[in-house]
Each structure stands twice: as C-alpha cells, then as structure tokens.
DSSP file (Angstrom, degrees, kcal/mol; ACC not computed):
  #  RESIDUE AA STRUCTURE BP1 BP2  ACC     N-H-->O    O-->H-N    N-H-->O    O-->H-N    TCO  KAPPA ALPHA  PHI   PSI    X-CA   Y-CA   Z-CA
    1    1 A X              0   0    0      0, 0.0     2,-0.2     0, 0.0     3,-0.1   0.000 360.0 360.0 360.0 -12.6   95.7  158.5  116.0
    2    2 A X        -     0   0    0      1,-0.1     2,-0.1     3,-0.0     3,-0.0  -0.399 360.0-109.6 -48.2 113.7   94.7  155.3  118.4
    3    3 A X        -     0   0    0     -2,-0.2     2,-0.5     1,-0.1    -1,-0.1  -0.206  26.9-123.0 -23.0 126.9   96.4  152.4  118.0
    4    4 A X        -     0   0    0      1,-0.1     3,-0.1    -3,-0.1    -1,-0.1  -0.664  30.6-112.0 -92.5 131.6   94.5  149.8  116.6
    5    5 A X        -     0   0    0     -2,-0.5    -1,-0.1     1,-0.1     2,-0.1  -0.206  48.2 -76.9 -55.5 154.8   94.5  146.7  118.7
    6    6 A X        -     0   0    0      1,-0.1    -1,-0.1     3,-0.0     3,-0.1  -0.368  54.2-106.4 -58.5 133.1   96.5  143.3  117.3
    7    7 A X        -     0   0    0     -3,-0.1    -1,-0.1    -2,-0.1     3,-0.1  -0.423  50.6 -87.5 -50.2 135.2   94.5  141.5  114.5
    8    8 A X        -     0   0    0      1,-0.1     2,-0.4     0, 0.0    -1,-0.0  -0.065  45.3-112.2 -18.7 147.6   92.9  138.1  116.2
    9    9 A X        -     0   0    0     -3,-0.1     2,-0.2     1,-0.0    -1,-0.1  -0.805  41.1-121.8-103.2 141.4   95.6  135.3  115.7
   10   10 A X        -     0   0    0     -2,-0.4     2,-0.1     1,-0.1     3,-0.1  -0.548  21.6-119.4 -94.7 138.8   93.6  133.1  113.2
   11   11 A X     >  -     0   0    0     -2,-0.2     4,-1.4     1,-0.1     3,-0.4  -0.422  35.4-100.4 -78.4 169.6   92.9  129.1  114.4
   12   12 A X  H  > S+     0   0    0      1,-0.2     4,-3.0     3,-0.1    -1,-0.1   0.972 120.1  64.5 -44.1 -65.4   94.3  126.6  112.1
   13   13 A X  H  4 S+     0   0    0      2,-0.2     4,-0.3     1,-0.1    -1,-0.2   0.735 104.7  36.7  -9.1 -52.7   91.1  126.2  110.7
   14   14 A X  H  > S+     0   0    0     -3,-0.4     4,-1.0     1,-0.1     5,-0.4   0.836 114.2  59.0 -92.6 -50.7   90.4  129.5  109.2
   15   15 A X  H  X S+     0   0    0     -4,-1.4     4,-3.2     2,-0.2     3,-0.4   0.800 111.6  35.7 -36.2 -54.7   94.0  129.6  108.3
   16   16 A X  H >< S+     0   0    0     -4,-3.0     2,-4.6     1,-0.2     3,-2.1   0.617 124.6  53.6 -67.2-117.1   93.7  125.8  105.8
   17   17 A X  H 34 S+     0   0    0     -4,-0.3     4,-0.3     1,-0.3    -1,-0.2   0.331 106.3  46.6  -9.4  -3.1   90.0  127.6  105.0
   18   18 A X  H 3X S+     0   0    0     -2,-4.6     4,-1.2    -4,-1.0    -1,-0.3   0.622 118.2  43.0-112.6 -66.5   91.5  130.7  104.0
   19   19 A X  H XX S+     0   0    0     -4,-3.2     4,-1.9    -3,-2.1     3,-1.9   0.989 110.6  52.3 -65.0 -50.9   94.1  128.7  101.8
   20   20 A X  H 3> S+     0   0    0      1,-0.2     4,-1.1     2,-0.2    -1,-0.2   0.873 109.3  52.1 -27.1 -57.1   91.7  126.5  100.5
   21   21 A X  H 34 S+     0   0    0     -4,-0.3    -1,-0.2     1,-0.2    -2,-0.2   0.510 114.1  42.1 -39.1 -36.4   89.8  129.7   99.5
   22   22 A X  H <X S+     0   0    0     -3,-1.9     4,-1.2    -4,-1.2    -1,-0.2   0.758 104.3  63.3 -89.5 -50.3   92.8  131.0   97.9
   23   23 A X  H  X S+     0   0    0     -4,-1.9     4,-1.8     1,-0.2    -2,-0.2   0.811 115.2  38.5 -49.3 -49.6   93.9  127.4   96.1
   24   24 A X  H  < S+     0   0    0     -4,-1.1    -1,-0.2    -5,-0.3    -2,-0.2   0.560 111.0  50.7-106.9   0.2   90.3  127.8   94.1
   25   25 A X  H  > S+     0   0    0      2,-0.1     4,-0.7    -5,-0.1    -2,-0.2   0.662 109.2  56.5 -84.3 -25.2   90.2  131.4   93.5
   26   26 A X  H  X S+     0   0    0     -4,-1.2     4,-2.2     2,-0.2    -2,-0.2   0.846 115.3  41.5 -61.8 -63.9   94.0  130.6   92.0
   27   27 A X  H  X S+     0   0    0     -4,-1.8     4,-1.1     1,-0.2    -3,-0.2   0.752 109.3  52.3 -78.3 -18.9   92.2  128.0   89.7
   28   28 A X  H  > S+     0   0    0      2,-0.2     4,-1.4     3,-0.1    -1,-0.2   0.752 112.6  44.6 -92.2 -19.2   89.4  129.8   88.7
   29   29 A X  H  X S+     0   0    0     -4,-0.7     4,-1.7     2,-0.1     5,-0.3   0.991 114.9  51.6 -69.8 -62.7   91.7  133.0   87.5
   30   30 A X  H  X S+     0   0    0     -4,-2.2     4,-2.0     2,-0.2    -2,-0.2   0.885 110.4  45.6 -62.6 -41.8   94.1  130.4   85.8
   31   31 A X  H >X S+     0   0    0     -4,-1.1     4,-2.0     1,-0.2     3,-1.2   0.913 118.1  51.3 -49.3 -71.3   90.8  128.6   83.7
   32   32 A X  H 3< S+     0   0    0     -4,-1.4    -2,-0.2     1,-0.3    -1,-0.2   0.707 112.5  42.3  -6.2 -58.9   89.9  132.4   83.1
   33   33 A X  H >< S+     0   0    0     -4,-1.7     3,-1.9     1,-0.2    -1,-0.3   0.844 104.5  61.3 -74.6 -36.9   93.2  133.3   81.8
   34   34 A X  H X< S+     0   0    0     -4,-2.0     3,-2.8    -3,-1.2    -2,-0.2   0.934  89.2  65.8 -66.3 -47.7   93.9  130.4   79.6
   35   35 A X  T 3< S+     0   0    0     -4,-2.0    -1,-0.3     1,-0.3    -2,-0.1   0.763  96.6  61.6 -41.9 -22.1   90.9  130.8   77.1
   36   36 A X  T <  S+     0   0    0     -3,-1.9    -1,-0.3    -4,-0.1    -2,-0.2   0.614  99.6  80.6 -89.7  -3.6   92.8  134.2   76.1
   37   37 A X  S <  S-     0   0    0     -3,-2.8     0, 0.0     1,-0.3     0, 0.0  -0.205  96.1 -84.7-112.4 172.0   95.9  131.6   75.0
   38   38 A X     >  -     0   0    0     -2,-0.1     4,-1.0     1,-0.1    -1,-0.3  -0.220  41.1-111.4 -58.8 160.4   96.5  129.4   71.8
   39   39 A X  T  4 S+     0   0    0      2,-0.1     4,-0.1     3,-0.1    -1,-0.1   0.659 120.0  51.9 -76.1   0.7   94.8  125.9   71.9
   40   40 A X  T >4 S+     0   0    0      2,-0.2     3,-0.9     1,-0.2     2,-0.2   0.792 117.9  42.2 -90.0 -92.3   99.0  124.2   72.2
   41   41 A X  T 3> S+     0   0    0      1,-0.3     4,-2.7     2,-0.1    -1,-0.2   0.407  97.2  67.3 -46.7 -33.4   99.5  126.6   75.0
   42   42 A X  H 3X S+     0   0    0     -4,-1.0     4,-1.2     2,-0.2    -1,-0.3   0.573  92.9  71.9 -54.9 -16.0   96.0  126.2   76.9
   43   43 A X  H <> S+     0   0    0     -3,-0.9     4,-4.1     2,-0.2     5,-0.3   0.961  96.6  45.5 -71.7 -50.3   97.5  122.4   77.7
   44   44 A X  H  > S+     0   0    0      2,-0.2     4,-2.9     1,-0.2    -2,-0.2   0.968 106.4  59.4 -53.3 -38.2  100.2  123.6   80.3
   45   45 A X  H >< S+     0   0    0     -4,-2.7     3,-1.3     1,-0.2     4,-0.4   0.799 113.9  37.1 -39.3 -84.4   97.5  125.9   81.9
   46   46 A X  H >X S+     0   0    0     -4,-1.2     4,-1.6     1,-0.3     3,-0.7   0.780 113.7  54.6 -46.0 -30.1   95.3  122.3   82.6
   47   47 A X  H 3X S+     0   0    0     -4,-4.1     4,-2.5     1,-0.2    -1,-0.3   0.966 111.5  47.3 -81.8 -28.5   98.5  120.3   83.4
   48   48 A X  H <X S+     0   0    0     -4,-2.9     4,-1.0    -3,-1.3    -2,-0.2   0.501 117.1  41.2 -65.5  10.4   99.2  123.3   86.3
   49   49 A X  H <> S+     0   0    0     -3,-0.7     4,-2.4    -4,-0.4    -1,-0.2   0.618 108.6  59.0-126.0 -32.2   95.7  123.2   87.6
   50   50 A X  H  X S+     0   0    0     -4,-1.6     4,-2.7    -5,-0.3     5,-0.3   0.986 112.0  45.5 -31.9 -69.1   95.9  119.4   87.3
   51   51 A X  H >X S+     0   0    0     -4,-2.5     4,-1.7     2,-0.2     3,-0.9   0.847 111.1  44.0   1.4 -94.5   98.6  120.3   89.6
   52   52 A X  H 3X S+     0   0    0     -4,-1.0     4,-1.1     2,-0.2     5,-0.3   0.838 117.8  54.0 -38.0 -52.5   96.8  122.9   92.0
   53   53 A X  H 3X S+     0   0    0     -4,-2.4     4,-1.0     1,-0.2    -2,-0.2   0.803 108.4  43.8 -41.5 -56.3   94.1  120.1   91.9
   54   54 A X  H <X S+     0   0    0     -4,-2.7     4,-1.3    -3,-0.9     5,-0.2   0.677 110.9  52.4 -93.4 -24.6   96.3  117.1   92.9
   55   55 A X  H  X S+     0   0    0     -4,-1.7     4,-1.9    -5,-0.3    -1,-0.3   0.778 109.0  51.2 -69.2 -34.2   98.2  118.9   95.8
   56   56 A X  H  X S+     0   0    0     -4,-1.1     4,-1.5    -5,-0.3    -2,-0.2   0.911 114.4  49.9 -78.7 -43.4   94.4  120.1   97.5
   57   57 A X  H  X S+     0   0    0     -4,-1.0     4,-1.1    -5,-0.3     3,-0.4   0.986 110.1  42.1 -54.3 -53.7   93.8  116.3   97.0
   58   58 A X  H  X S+     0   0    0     -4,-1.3     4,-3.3     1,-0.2     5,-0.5   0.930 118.8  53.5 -76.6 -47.9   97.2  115.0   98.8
   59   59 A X  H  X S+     0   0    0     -4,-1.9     4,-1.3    -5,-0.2    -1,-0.2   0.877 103.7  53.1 -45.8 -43.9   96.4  117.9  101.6
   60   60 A X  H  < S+     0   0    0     -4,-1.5     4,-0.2    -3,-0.4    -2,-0.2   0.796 116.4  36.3 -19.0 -71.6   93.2  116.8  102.2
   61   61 A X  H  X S+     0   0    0     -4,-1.1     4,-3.0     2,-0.2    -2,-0.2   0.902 109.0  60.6 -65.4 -43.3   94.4  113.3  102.9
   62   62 A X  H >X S+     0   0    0     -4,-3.3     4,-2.0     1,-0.2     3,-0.7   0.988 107.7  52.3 -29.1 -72.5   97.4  114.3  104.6
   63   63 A X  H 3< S+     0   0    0     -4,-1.3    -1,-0.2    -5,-0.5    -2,-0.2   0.821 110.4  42.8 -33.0 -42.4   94.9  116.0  106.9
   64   64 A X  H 34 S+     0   0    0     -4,-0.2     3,-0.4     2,-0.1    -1,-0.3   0.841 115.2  47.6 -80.9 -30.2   92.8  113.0  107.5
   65   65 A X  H << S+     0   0    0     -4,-3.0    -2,-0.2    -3,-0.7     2,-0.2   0.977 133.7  21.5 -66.4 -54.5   95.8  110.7  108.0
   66   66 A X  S  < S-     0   0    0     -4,-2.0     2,-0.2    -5,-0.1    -1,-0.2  -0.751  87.2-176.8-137.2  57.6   97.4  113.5  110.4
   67   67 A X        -     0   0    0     -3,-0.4     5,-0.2    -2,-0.2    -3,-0.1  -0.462  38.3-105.6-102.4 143.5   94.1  115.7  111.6
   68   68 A X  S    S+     0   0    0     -2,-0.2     2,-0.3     2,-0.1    -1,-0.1   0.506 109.4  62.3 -34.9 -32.8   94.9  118.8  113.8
   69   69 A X  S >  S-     0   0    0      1,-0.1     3,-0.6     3,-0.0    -2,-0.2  -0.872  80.1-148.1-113.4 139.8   93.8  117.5  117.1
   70   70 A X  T >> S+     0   0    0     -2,-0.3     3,-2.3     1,-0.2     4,-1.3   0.456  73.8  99.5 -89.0  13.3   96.2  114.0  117.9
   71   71 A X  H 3> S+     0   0    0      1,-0.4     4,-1.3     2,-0.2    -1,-0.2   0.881  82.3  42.5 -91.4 -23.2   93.4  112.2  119.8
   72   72 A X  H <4 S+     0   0    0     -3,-0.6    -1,-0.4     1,-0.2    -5,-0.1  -0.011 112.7  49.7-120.1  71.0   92.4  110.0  116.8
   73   73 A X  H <4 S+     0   0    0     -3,-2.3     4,-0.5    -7,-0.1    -2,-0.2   0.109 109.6  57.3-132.3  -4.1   95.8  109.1  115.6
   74   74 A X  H  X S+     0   0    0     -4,-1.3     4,-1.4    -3,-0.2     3,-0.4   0.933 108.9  45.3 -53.9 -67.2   96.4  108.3  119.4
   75   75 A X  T  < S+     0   0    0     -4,-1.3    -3,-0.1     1,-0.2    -1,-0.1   0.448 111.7  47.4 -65.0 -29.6   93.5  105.9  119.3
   76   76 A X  T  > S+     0   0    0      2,-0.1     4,-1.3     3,-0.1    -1,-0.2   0.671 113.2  48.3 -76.3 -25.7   94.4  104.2  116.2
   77   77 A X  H  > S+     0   0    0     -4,-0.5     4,-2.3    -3,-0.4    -2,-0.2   0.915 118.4  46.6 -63.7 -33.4   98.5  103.8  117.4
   78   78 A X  H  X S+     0   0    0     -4,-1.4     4,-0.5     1,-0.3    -1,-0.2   0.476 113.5  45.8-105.8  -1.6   97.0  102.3  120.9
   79   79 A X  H  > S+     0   0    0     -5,-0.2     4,-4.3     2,-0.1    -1,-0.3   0.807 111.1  52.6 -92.7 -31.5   94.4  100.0  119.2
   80   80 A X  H  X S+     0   0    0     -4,-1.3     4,-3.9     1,-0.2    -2,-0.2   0.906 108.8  49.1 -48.7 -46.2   97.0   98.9  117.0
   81   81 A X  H  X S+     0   0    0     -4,-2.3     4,-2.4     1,-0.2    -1,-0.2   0.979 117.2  41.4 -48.7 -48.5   99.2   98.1  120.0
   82   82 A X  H  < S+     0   0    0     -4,-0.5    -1,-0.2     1,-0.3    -2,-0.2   0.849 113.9  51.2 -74.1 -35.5   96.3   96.2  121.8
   83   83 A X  H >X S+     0   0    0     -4,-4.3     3,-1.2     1,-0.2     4,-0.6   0.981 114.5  46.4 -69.8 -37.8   95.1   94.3  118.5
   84   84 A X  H 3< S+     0   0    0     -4,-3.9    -2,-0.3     1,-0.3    -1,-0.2   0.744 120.9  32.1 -79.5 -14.3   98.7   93.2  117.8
   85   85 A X  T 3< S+     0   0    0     -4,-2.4    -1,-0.3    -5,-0.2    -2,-0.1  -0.291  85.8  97.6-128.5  65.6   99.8   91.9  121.4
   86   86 A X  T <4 S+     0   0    0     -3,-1.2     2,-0.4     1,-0.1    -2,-0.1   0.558  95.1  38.6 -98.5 -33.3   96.4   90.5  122.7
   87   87 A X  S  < S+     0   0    0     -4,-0.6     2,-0.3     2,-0.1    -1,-0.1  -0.114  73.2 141.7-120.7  73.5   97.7   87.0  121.5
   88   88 A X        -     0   0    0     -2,-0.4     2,-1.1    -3,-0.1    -3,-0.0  -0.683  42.3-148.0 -95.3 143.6  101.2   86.3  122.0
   89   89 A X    >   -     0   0    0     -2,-0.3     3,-0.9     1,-0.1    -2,-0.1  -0.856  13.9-174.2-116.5  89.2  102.3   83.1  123.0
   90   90 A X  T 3  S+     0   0    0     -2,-1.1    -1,-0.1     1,-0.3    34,-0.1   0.532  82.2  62.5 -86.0  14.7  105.5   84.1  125.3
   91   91 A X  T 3  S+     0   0    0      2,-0.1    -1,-0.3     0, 0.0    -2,-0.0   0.473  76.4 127.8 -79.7  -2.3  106.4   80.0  125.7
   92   92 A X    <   -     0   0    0     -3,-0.9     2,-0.1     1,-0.1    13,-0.0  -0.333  58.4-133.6 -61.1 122.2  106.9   79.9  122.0
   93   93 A X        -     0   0    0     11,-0.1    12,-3.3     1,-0.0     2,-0.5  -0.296  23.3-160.3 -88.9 158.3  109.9   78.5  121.6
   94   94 A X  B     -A  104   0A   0     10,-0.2    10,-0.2    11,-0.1     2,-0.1  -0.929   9.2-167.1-149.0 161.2  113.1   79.3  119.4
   95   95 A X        -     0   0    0      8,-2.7     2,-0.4    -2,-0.5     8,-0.1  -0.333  34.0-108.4-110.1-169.7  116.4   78.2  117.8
   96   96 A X        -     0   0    0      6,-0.2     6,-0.2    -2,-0.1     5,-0.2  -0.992  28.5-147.3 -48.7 114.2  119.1   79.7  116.4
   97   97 A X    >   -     0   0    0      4,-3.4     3,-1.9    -2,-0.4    -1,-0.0  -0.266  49.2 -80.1 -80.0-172.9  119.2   79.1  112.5
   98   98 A X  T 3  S+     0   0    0      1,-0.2    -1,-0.1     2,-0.1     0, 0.0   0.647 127.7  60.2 -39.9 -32.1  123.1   78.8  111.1
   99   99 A X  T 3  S-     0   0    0      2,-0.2    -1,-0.2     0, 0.0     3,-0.1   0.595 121.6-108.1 -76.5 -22.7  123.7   82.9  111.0
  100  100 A X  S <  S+     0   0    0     -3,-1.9     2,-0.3     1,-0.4    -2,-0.1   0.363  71.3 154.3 121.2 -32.8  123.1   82.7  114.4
  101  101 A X        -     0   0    0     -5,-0.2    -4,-3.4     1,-0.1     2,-1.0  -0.540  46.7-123.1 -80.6 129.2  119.7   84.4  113.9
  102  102 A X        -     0   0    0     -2,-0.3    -6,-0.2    -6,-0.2     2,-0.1  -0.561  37.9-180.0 -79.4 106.5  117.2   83.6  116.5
  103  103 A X        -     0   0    0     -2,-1.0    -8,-2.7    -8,-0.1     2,-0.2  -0.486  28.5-116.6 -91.6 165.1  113.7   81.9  115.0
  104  104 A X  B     -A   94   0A   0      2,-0.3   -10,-0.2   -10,-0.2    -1,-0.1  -0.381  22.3-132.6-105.5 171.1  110.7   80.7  116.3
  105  105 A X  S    S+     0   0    0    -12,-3.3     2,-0.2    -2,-0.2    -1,-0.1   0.999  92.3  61.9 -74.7 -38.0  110.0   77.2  115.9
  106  106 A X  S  > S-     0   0    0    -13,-0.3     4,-2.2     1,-0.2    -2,-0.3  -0.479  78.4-143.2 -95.9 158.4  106.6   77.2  114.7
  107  107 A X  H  > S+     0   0    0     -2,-0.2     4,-2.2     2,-0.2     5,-0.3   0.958  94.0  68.5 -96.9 -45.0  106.6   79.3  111.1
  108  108 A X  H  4 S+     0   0    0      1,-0.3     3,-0.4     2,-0.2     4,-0.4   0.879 106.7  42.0 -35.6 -52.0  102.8   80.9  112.3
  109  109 A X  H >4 S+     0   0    0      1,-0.2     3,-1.2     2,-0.2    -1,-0.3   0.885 106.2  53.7 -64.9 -58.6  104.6   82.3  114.4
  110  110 A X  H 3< S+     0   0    0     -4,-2.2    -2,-0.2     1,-0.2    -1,-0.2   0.671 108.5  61.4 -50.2 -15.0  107.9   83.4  112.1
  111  111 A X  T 3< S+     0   0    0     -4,-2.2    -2,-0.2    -3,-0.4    -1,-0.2   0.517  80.6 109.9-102.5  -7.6  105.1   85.1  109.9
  112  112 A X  S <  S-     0   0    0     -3,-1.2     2,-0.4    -4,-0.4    -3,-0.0  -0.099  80.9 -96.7 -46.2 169.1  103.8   87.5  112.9
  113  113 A X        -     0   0    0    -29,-0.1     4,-0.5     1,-0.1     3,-0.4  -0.841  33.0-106.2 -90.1 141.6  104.7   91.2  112.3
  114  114 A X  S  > S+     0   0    0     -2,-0.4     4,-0.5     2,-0.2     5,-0.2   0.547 121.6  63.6 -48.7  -9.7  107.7   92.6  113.9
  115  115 A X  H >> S+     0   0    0      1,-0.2     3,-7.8     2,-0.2     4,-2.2   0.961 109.2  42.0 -55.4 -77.9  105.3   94.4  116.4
  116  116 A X  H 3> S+     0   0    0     -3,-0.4     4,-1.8     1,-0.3    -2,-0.2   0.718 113.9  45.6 -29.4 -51.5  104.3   91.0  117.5
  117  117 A X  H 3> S+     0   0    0     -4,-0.5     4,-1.4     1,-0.2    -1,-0.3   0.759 109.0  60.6 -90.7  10.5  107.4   89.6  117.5
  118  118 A X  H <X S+     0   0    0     -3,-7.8     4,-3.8    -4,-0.5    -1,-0.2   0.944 106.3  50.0 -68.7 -48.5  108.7   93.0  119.5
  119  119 A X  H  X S+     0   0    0     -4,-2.2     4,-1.0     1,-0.3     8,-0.3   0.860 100.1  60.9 -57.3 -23.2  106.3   92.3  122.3
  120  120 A X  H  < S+     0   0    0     -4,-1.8    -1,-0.3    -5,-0.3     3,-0.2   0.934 108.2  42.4 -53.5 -50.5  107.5   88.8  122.5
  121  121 A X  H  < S+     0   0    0     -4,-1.4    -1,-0.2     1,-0.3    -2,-0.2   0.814 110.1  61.7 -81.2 -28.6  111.3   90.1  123.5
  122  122 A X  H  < S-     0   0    0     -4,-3.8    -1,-0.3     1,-0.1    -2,-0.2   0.990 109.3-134.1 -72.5 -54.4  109.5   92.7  125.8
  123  123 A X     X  -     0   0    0     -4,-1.0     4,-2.0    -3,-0.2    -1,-0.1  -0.384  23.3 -80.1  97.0 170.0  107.9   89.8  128.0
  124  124 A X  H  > S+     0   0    0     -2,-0.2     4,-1.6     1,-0.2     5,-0.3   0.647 125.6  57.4 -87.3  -2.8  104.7   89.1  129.3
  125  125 A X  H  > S+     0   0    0      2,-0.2     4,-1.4     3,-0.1    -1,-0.2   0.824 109.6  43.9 -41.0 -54.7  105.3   91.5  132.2
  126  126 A X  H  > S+     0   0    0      2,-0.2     4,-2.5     3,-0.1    -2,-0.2   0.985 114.8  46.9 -58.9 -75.9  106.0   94.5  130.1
  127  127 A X  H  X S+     0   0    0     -4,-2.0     4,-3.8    -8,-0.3     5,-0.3   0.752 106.6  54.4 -45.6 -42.0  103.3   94.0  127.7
  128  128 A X  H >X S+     0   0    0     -4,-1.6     4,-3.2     2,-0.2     3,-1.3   0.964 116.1  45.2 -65.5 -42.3  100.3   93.3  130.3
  129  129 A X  H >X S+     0   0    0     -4,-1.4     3,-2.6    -5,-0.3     4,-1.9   0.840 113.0  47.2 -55.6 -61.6  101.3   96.5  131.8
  130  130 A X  H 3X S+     0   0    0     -4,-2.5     4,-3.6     1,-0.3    -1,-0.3   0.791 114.9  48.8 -10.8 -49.3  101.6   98.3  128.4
  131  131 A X  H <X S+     0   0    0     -4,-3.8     4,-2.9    -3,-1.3     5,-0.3   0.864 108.3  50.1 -80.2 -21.8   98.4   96.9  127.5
  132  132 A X  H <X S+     0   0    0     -4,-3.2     4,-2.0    -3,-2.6     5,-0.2   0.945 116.6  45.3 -77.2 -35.3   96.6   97.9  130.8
  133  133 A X  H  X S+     0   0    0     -4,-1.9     4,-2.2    -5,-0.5     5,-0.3   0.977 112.1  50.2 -72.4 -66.2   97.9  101.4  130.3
  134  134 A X  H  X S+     0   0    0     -4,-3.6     4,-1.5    -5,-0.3    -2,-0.2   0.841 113.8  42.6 -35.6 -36.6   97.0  101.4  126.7
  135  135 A X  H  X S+     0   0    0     -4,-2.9     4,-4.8     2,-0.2    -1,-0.2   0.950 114.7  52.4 -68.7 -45.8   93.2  100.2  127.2
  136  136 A X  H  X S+     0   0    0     -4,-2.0     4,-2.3    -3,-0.3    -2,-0.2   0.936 114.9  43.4 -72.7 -43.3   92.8  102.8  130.4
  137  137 A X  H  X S+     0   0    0     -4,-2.2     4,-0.6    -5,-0.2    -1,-0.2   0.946 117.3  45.8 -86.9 -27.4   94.1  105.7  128.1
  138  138 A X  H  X S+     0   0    0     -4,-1.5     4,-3.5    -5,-0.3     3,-0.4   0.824 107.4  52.8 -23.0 -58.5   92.0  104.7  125.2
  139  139 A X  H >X S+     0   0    0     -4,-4.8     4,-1.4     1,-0.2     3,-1.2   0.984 113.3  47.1 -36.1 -70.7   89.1  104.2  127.0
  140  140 A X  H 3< S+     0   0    0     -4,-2.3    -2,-0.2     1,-0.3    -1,-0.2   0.376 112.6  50.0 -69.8  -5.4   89.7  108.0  128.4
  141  141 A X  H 3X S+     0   0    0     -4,-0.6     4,-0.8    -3,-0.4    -1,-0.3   0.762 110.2  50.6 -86.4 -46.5   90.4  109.3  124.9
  142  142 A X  H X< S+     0   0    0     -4,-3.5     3,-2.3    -3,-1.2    -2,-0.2   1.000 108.2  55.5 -49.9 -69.7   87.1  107.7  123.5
  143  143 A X  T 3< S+     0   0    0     -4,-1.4    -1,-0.2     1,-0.3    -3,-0.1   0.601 101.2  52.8 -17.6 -38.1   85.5  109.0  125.9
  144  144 A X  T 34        0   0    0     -5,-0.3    -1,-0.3     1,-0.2    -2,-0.2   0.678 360.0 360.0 -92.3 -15.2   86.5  112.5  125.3
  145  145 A X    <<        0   0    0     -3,-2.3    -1,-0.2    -4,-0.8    -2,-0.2   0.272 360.0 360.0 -91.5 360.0   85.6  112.7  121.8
C-alpha cells in the first residue's frame, strides 16, 4: 500500500532515443504487415515508411542544425558576426541614387551582405565593441566544450 515514488523525469536524450526506438519498431511492424496485403496495395505501405523514413531523416538534421545544448549554434552566429565585420571600410563613401536610396560608391562594396552593410550603419564604435564582446564570449564558449 506504499506509494510508489514519481518515475525519474526522462532527459531529452532518452526521450528522442525512446522515439527513435519507437519510429523503427513502427517500420518494422508496417514491412511485417504489408507482405499479408495484395502486391497494388503493398505500394502505399512503402510510400508511408518512405514517409516514417524521410521525417527520421529531416529530425536528425533538424537536430544537428538546432542540437539541444545552444553552445555550438552560439559559436557559429558569433563567428559569423566576426568573419562578416572584421573588414569594413567605415570611410566608404555613398550617394543617393534617384529613389533616394542611399549606395555605396564602389560596387565591391554594394555586393557586401546586408550584415556587412548593417555594421557599416552601426559605426566603427559599435562594431569594435561588438566584436571585442563577441571574440571574449567565443573564446569562453570554445573553451567550455
């Protein structure tokens, strides 16, 4: 008549390992099942496990793209920053074209990526600090992994 203590709370980890687990026990009943089926009808089995298949794939990636702990999608935002405003040229000079719209003179320059040309409009004040705080928490993020 004791109470049973609360079940463990499960990490992410076991939890996607648990589904994963589930995902291919799911596909291996549906191969199973299908043999019992006409050969017309046995395709939709294979295009749902096609299916099962191609979602475990896109999860997968998802996963890599967006992986549980943020520190190396941190490291990739804050390198990005650092690779894209190490060489900005804040004399570059600029016009107004007919619209109004302000361009740079030199077209290397019109052909940057709007990051680049964001840091420009921040100044070079903004940006070193940015960048000295972006290297110092990078550093301390490598570091930690």
């Amino acid at each position: 008549m004791k109470p049973a203590p609360p079940e463990k709370p499960k990490s992410m980890d076991e939890l996607r390992q648990e589904q994963k687990a589930q995902l291919h026990h799911s596909i291996e009943e549906l191969e199973k099942t299908k043999k019992s089926f006409a050969a017309d009808q046995q395709k939709q089995f294979d295009d749902y496990i096609h299916q099962m298949q191609e979602h475990e794939t896109k999860v997968s990636e998802w996963q890599n793209e967006w992986p549980e702990s943020p520190a190396p999608v941190l490291i990739r935002f804050l390198q990005n920053f650092l690779d894209v405003s190490k060489d900005i040229d804040y004399r570059a000079e600029v016009f107004k074209d007919a619209h109004g719209k302000l361009l740079f003179s030199k077209t290397v320059y019109e052909n940057k990526p709007a990051e680049w040309k964001l840091c420009y409009r921040a100044g070079k004040e903004t940006i070193e600090a940015a960048r000295a705080a972006a290297s110092q928490w990078l550093g301390e993020l490598k570091r930690a992994q």
